[in-house]
Backbone of each chain as ProteinMPNN parsed JSONL, in Angstrom:
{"seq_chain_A": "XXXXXXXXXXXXXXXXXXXXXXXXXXXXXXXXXXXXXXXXXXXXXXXXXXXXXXXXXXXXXXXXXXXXXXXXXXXXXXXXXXXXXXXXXXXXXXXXXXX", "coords_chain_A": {"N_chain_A": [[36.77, 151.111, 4.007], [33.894, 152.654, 2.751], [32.271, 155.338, 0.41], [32.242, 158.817, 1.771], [34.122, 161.878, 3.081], [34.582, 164.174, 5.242], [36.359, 166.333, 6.937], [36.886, 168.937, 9.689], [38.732, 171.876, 10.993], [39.1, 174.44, 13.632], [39.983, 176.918, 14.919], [39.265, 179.321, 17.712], [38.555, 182.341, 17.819], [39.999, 184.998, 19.949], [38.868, 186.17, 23.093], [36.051, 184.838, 22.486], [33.574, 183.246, 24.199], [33.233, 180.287, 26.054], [30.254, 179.517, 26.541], [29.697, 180.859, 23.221], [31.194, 178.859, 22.467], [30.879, 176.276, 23.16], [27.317, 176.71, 21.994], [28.153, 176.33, 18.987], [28.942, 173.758, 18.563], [25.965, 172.755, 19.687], [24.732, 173.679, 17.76], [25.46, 172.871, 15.218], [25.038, 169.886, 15.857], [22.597, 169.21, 15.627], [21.99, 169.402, 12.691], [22.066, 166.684, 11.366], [19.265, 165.842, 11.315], [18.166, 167.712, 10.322], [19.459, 167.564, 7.93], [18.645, 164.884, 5.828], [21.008, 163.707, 3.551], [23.347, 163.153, 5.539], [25.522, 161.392, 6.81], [26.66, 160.562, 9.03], [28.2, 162.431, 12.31], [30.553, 163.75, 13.824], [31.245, 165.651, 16.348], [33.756, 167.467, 18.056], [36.067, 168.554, 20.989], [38.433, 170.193, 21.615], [40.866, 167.587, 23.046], [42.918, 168.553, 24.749], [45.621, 167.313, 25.595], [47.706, 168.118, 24.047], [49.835, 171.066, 23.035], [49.296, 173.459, 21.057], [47.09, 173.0, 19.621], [44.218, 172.924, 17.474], [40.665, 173.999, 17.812], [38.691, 173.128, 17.779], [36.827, 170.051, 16.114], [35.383, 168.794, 13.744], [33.697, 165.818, 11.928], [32.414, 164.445, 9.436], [30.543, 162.218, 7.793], [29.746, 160.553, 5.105], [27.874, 159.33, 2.152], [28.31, 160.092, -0.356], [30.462, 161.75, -2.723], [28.475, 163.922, -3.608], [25.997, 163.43, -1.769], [27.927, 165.181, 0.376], [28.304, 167.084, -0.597], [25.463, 168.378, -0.572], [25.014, 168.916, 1.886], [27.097, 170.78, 3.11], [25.74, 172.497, 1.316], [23.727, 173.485, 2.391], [20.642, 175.096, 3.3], [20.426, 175.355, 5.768], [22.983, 174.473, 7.253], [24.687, 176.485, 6.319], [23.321, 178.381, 7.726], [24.147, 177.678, 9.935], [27.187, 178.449, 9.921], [27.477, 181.116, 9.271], [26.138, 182.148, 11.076], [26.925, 180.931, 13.564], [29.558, 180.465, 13.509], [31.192, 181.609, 11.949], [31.863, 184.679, 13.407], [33.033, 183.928, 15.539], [35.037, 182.78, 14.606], [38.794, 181.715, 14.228], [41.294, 180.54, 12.803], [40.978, 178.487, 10.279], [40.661, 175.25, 9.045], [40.912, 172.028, 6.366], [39.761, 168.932, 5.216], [38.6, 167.267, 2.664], [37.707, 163.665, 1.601], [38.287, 160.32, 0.498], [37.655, 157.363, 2.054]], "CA_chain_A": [[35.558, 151.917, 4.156], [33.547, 153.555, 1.401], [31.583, 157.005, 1.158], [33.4, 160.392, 1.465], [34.681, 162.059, 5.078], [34.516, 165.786, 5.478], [37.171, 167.041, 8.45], [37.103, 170.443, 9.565], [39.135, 172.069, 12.213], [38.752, 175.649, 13.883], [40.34, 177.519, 16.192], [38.33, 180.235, 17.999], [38.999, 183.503, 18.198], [40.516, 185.669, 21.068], [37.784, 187.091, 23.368], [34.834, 184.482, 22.741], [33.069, 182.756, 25.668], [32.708, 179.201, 25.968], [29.149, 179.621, 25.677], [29.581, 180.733, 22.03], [31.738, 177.819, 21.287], [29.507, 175.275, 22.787], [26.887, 176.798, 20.944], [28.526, 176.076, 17.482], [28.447, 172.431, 19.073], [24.857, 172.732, 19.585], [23.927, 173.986, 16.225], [25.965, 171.535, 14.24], [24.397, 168.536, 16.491], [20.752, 169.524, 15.033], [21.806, 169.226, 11.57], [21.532, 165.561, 11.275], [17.603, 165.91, 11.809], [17.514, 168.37, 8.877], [19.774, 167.136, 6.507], [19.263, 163.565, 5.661], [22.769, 163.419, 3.417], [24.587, 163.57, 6.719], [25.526, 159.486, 7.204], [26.94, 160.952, 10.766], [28.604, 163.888, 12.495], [31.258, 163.766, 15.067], [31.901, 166.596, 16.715], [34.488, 167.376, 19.451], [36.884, 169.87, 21.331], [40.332, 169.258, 21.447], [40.982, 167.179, 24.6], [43.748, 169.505, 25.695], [46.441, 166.629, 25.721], [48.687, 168.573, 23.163], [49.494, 171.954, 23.452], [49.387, 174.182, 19.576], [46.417, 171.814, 18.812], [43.221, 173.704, 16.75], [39.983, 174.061, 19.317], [36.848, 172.39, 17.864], [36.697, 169.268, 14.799], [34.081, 168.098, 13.089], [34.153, 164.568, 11.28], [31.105, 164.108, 8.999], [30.601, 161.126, 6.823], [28.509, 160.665, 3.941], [27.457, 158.091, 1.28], [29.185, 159.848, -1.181], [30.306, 163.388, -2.743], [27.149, 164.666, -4.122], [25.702, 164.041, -0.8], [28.392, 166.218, 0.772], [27.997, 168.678, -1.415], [24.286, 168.623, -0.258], [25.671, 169.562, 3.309], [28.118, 171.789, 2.485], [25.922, 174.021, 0.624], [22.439, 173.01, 2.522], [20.991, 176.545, 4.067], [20.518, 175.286, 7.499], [24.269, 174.38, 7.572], [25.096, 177.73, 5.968], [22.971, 179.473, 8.934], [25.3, 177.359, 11.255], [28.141, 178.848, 9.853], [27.267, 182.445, 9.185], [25.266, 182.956, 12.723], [27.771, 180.78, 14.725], [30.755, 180.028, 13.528], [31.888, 182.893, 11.164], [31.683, 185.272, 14.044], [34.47, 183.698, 16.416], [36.527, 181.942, 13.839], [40.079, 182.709, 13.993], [41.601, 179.826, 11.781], [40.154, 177.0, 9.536], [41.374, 173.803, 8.269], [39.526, 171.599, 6.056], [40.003, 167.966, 4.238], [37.683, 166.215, 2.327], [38.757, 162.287, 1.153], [37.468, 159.22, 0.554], [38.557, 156.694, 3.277]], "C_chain_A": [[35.327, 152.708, 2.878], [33.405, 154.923, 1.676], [32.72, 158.086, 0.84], [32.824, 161.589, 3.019], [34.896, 163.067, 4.349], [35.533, 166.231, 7.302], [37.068, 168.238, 8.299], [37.385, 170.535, 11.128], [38.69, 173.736, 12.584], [39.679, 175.591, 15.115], [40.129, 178.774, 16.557], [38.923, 181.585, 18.439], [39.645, 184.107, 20.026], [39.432, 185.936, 21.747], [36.094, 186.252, 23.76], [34.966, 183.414, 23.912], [33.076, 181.371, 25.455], [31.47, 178.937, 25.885], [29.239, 179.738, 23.882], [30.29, 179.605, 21.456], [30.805, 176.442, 21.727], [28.247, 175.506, 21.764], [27.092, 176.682, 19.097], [28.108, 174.364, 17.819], [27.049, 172.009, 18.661], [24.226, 172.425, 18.34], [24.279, 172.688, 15.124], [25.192, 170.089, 14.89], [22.736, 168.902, 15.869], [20.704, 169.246, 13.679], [21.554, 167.847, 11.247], [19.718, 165.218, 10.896], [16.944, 166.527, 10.641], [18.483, 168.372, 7.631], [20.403, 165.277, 6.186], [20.116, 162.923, 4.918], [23.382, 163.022, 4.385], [24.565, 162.146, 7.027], [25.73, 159.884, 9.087], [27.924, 161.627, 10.793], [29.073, 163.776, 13.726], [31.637, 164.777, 15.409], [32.55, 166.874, 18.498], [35.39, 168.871, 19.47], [37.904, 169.557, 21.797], [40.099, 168.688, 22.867], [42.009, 168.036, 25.83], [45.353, 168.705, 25.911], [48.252, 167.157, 25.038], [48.568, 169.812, 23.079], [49.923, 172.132, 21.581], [48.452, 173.101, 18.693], [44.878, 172.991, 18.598], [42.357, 173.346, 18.097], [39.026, 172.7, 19.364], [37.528, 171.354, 16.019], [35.667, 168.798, 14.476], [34.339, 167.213, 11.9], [32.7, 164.062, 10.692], [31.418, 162.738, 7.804], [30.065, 160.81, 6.155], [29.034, 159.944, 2.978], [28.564, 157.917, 0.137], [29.223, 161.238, -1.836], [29.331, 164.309, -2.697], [26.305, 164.795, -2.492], [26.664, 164.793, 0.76], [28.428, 167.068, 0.656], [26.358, 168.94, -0.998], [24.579, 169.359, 0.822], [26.253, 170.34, 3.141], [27.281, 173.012, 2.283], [24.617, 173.937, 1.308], [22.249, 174.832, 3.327], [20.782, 176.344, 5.764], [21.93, 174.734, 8.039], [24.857, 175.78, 7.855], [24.892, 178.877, 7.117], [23.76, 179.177, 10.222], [26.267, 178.562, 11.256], [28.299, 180.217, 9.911], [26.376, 182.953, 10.839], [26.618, 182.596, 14.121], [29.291, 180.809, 14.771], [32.264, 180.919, 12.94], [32.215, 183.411, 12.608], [32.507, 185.208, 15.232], [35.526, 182.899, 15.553], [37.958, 182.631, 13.901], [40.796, 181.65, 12.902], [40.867, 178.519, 11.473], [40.472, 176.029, 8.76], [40.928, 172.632, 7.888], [40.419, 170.284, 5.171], [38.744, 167.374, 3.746], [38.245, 164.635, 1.655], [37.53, 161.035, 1.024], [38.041, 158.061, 1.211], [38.141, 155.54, 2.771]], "O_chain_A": [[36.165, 153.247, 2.155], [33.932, 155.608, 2.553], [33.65, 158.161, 0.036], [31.78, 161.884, 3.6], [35.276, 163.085, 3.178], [35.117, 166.317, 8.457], [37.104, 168.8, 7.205], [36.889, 169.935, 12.082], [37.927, 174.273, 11.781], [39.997, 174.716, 15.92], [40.716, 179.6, 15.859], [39.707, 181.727, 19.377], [39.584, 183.426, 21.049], [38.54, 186.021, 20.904], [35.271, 186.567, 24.619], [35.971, 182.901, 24.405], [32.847, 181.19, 24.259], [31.251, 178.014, 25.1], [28.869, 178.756, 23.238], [30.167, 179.29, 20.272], [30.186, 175.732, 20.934], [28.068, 174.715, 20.837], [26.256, 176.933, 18.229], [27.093, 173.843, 17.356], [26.786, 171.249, 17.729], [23.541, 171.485, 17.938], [23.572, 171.898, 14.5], [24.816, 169.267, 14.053], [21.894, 168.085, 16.241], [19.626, 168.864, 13.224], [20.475, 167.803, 10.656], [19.282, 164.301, 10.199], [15.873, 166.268, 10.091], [18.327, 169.018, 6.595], [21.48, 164.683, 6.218], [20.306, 161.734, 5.176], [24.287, 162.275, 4.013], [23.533, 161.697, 7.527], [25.054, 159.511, 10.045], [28.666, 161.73, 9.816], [28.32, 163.702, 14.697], [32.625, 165.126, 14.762], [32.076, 166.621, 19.605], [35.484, 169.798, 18.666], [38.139, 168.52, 22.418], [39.327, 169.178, 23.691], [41.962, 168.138, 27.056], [46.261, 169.406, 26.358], [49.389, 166.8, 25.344], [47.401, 170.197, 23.02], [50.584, 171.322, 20.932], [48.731, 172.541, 17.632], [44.56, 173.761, 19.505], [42.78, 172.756, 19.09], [38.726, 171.823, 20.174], [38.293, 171.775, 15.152], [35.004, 168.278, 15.374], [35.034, 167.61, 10.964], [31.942, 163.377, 11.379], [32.454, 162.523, 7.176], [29.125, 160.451, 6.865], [30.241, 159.795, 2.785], [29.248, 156.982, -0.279], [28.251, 161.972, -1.658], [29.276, 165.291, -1.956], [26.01, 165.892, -2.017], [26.185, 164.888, 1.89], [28.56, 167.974, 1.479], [26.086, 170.114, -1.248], [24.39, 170.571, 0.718], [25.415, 171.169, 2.785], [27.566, 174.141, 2.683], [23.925, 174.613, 0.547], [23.15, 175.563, 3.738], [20.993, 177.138, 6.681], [22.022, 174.548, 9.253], [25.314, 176.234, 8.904], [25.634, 179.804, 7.442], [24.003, 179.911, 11.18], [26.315, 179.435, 12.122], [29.242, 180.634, 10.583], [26.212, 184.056, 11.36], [27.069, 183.286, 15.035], [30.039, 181.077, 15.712], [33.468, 180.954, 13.19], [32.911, 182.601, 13.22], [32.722, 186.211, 15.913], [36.641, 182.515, 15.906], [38.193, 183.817, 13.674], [40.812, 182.231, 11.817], [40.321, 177.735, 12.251], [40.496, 176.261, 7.551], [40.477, 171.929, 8.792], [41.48, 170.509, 4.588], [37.888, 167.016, 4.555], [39.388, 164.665, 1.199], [36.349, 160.963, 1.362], [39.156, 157.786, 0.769], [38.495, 154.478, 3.283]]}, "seq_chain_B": "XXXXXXXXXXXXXXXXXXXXXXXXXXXXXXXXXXXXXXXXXXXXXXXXXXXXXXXXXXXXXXXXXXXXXXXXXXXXXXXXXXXXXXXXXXXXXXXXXXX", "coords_chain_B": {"N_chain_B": [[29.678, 156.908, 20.18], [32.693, 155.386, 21.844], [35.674, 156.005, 23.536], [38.92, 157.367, 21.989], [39.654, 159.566, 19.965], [42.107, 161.194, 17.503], [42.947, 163.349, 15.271], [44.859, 165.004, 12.527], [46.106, 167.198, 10.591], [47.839, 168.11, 7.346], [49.501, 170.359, 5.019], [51.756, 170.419, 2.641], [54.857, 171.228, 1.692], [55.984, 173.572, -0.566], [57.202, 172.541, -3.805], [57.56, 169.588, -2.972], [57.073, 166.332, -3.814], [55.444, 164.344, -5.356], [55.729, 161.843, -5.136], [57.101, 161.442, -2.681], [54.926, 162.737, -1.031], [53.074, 160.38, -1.15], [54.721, 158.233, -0.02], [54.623, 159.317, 2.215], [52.129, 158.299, 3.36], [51.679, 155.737, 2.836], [54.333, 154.879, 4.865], [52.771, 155.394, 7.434], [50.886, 154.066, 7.204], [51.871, 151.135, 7.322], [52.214, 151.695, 10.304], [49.882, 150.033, 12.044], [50.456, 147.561, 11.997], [52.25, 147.394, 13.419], [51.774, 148.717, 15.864], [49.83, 147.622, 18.122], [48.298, 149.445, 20.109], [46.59, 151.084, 18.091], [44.017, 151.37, 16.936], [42.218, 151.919, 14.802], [43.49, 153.568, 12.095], [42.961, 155.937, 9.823], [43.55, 157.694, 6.411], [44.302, 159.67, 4.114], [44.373, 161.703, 1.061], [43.752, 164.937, 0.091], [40.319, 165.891, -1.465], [40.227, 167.478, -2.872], [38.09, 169.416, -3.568], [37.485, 171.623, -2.384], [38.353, 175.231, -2.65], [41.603, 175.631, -0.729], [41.911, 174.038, 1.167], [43.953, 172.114, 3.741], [46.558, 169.456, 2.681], [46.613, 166.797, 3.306], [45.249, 164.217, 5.425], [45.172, 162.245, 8.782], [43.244, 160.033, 10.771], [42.637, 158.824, 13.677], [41.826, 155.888, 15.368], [41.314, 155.276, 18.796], [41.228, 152.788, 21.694], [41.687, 154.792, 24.11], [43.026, 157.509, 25.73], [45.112, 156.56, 26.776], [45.846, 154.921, 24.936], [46.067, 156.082, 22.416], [48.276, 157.667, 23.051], [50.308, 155.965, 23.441], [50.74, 155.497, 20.747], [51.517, 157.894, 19.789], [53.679, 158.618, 20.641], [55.271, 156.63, 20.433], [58.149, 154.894, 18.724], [58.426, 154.145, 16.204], [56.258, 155.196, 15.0], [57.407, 157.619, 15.449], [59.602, 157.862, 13.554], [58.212, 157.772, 11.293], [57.436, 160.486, 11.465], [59.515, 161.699, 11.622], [61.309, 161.089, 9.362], [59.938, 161.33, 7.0], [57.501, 163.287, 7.123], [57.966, 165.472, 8.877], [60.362, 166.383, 6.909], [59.02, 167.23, 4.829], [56.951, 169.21, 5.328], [54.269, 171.64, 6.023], [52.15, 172.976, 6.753], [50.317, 172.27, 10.196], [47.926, 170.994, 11.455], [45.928, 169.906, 14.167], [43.586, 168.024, 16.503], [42.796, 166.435, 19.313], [40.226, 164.115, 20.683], [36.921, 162.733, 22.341], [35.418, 160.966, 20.919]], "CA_chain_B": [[30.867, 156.062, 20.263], [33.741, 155.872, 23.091], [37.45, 155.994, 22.729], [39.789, 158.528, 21.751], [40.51, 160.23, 18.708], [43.509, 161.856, 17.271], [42.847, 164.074, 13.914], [45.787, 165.676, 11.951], [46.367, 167.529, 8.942], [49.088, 168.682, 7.179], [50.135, 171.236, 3.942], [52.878, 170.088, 2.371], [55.646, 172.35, 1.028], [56.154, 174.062, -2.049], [58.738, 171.835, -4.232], [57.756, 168.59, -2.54], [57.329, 165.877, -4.787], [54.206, 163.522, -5.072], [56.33, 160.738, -4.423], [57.454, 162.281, -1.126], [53.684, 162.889, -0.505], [52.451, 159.094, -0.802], [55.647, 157.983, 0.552], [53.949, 159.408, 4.187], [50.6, 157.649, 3.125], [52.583, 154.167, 2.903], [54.712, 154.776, 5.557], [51.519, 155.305, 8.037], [49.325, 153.098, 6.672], [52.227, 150.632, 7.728], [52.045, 151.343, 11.599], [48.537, 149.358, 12.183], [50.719, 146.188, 12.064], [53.728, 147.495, 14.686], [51.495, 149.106, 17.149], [48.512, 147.241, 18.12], [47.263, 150.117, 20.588], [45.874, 151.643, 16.905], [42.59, 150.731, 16.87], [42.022, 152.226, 13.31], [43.924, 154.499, 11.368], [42.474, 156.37, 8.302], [44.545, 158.326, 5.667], [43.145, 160.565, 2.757], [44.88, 163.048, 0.483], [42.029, 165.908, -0.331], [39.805, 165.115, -2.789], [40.27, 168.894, -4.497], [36.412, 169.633, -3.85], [37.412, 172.864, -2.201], [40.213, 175.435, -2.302], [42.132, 176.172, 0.408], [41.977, 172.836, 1.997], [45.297, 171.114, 3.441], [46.815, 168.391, 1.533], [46.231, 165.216, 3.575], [44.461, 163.769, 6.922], [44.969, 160.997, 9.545], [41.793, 160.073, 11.537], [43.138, 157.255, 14.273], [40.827, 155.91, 16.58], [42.032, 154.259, 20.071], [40.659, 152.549, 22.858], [41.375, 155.128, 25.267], [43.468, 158.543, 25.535], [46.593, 156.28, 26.947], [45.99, 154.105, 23.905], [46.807, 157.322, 22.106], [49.327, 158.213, 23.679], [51.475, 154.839, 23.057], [50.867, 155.409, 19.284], [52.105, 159.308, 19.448], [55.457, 158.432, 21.328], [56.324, 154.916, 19.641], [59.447, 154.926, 18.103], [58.118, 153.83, 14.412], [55.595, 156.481, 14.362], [58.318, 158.922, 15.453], [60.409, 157.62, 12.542], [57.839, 158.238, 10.118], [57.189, 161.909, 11.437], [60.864, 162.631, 11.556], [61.99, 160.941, 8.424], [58.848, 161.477, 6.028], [56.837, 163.993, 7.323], [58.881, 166.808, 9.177], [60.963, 167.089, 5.582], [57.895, 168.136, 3.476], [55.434, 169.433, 5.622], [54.519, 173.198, 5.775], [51.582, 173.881, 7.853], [49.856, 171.326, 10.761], [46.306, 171.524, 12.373], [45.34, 168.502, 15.141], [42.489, 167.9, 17.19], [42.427, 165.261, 19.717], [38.847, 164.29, 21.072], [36.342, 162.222, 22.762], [33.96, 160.87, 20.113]], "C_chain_B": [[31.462, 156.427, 21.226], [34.583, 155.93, 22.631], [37.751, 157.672, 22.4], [39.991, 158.645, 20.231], [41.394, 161.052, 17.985], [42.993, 161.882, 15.198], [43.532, 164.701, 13.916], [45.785, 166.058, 10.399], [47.461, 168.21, 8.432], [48.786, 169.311, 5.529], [51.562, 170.494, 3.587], [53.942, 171.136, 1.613], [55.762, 172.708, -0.082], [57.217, 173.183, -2.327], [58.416, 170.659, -3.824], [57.083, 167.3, -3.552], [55.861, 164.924, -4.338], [54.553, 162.432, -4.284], [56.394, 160.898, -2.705], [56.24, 161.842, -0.349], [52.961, 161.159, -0.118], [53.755, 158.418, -0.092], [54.797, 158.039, 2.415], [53.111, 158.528, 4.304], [51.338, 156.071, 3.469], [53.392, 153.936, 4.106], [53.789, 154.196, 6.992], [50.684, 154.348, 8.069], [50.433, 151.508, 7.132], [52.357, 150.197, 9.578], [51.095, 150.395, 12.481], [49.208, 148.078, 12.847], [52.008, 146.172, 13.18], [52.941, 147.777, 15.93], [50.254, 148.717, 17.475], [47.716, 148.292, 18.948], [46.734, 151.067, 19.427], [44.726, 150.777, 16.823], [42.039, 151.05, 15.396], [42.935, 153.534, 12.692], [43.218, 154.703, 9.772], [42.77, 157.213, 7.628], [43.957, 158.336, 4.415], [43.97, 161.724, 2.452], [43.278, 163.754, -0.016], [41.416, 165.759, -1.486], [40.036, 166.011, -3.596], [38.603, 169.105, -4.395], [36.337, 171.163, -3.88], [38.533, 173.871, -2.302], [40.737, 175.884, -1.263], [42.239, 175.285, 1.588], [43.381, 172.121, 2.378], [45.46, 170.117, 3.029], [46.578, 167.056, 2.003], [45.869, 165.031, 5.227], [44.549, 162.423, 6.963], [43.922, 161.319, 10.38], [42.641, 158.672, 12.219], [42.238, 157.81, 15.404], [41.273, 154.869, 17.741], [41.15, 153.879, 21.053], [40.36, 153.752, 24.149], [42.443, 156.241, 24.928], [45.018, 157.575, 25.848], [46.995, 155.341, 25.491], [47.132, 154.545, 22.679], [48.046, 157.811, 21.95], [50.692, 156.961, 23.687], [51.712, 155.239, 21.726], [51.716, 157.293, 19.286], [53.625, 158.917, 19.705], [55.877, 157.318, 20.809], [57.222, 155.355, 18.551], [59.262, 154.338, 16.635], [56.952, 155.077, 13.971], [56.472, 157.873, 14.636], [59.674, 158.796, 14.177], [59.815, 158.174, 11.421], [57.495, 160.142, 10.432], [58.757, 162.772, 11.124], [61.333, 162.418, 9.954], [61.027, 161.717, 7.15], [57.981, 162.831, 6.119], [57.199, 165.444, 7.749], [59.572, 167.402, 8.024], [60.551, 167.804, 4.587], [57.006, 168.917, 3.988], [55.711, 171.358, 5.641], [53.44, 173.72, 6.878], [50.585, 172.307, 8.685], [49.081, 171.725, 11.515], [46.39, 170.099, 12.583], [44.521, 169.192, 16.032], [43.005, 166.524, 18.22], [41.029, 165.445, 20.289], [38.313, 163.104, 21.4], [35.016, 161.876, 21.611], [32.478, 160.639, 20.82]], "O_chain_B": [[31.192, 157.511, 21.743], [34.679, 155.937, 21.404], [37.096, 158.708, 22.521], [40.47, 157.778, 19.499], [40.844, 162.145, 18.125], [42.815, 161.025, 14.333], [43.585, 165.406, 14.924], [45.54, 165.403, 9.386], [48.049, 168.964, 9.207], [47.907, 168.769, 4.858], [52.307, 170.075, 4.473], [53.385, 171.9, 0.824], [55.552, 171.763, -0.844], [58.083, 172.939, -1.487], [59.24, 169.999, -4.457], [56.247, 167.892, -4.235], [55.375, 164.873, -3.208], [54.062, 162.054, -3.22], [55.686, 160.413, -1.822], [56.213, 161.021, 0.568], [52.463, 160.852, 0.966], [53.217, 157.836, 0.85], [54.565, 157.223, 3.306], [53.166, 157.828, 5.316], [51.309, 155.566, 4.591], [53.28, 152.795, 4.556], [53.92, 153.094, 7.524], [49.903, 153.955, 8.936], [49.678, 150.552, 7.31], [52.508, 149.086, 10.086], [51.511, 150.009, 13.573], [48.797, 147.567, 13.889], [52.568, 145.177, 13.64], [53.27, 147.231, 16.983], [49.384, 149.508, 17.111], [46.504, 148.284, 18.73], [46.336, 152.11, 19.945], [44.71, 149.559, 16.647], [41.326, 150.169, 14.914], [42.694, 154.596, 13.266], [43.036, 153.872, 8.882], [42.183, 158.179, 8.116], [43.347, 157.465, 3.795], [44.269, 162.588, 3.277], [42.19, 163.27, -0.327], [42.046, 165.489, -2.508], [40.112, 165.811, -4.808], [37.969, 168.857, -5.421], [35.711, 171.886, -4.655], [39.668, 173.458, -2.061], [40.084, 176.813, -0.787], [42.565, 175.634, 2.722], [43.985, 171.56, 1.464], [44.404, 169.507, 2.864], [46.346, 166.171, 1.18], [46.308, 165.797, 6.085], [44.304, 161.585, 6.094], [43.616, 162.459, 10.73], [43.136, 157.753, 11.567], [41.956, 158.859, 15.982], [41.546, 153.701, 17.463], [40.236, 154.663, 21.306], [39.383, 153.791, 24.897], [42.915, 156.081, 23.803], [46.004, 157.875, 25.175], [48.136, 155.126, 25.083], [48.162, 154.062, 22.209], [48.67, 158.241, 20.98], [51.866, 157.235, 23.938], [52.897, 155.369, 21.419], [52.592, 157.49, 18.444], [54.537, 158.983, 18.88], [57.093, 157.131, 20.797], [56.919, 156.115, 17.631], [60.303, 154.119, 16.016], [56.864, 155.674, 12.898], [56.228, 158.963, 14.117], [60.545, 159.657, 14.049], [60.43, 158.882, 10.624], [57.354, 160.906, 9.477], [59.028, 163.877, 10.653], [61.69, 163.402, 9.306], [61.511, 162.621, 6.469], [57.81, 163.431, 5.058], [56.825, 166.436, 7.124], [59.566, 168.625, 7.887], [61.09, 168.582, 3.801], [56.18, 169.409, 3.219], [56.697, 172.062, 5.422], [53.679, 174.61, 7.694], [50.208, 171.395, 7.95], [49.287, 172.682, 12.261], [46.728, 169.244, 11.764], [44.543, 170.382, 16.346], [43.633, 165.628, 17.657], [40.559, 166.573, 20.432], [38.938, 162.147, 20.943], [33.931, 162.455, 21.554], [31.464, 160.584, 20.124]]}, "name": "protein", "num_of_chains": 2, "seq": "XXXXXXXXXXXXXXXXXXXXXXXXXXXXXXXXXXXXXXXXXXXXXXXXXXXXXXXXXXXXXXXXXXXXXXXXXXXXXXXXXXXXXXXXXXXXXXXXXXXXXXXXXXXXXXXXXXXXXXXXXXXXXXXXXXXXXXXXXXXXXXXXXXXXXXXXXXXXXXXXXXXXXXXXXXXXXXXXXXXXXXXXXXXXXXXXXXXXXX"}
């Protein structure tokens, strides 16, 4: 496989609701629509199968750096991150690669 | 998409040697052909885009959560976690998930 894969993990603070973490869900599922870089955008929540496993991942895939770096820095990502995601984050774990 | 997915990342330790590091990559990238419930495995050291990113990611995709669950417990992928991976590693974030 070509292109260039963006992983990112999270694990959500103490305190927030499952509402706010679906809503990160939400928000990230809309970006597709407004940033056509984005080849595609998997996002999930741990299954629960393993216990000391992060909450939420997101698996984006794109053509090729430059348009990751479009995503990355796009401002309707940015408003993801700063409205939803900042705001319950408790840890964050990130690869980028070319698969 | 359906199926199961199993995302991991790992830090590797201070002192640990490159060799060491692709050593896991090779090891891994060998299971495909022992355990047929692997439906894809995909393995990526970080490209360096960002800082603060851990040092390398598996993305394996399975038929089904038990699919999964053969490849976690098989006795060649518990070889390469014990022999290769447990010796260097330093910090570990996983996801499993429902694509």
């Amino acid at each position: 496989m070509s292109g260039f894969r963006h992983v990112v993990m999270f694990t959500w603070a103490e305190g927030t609701t499952t509402s706010q973490q679906e809503e990160v869900r939400t928000r990230l599922a809309e970006l597709p629509a407004v940033i056509p870089e984005i080849g595609s955008l998997s996002l999930g929540a741990d299954a629960g199968v393993n216990p000391g496993n992060f909450d939420f991942v997101v698996v984006g895939d794109f053509a090729d750096r430059d348009a990751y770096l479009v995503y990355r820095d796009h401002p309707a990502h940015r408003a993801v991150i700063d409205g939803y995601i900042t705001p319950i984050l408790d840890r964050r774990a990130a690869v980028q690669y070319e698969p």
